[in-house]
C-alpha positions in Angstrom: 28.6 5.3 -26.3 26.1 5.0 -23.3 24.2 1.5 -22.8 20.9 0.8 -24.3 18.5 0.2 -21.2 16.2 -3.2 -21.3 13.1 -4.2 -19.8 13.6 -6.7 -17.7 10.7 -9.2 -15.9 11.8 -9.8 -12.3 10.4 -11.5 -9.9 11.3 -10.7 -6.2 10.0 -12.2 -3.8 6.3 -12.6 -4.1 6.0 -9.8 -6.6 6.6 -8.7 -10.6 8.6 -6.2 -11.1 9.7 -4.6 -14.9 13.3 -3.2 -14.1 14.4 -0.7 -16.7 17.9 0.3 -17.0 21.1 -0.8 -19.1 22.7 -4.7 -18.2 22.2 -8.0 -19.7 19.7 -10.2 -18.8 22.1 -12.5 -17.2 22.7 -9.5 -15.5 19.5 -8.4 -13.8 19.2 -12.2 -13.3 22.0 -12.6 -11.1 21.1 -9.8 -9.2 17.6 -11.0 -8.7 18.7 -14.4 -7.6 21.0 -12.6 -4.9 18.4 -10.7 -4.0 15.9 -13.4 -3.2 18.4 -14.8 -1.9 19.0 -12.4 0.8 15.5 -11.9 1.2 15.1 -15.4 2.6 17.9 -15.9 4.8 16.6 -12.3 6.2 12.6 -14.2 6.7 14.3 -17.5 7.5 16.1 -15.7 10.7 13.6 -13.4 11.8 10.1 -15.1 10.5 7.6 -12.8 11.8 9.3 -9.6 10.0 7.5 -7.9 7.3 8.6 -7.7 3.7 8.6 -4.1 3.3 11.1 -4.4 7.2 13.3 -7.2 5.1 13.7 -4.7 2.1 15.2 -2.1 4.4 17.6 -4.4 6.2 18.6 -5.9 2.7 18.8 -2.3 1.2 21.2 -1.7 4.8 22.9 -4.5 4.4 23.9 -4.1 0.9 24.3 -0.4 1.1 27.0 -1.1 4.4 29.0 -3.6 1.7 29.6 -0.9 -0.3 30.8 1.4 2.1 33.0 -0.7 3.1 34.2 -1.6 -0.4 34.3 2.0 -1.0 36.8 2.7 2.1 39.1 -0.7 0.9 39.7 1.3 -2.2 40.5 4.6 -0.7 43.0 2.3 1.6 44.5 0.8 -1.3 44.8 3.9 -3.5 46.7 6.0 -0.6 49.0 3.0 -0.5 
């Protein structure tokens, strides 16, 4: 049986945003903190970059992780 989807509130940075799609809300919460997390280590280390510029290295960032993730698996699953 699929996953209801929920509305969820988020705030990200310095703007609301209503995040449809299935999760708990402790869900989309930890995900949020992590994100605005990342966001301001990426403005604490380069302070004069955009937010839109952040998104994309976040985005980047957390799209490399999963490659990376992906290949580990692959690894282990020829093993």
């Amino acid at each position: 049986m699929e996953e209801q989807k929920r509305r969820f509130k988020a705030v990200i940075g310095d703007k609301t945003y209503t995040i449809v799609g299935p999760g708990s809300t402790a869900h989309f919460s930890a995900v949020v903190a992590m994100l605005n997390e990342r966001l301001t280590q990426i403005k604490t280390l380069a302070p004069t970059i955009s937010t839109e510029d952040a998104a994309v290295l976040l985005a980047f960032n957390a799209l490399s992780d999963a490659v990376k993730i992906e290949a580990t698996a692959q690894l282990a699953a020829q093993e």
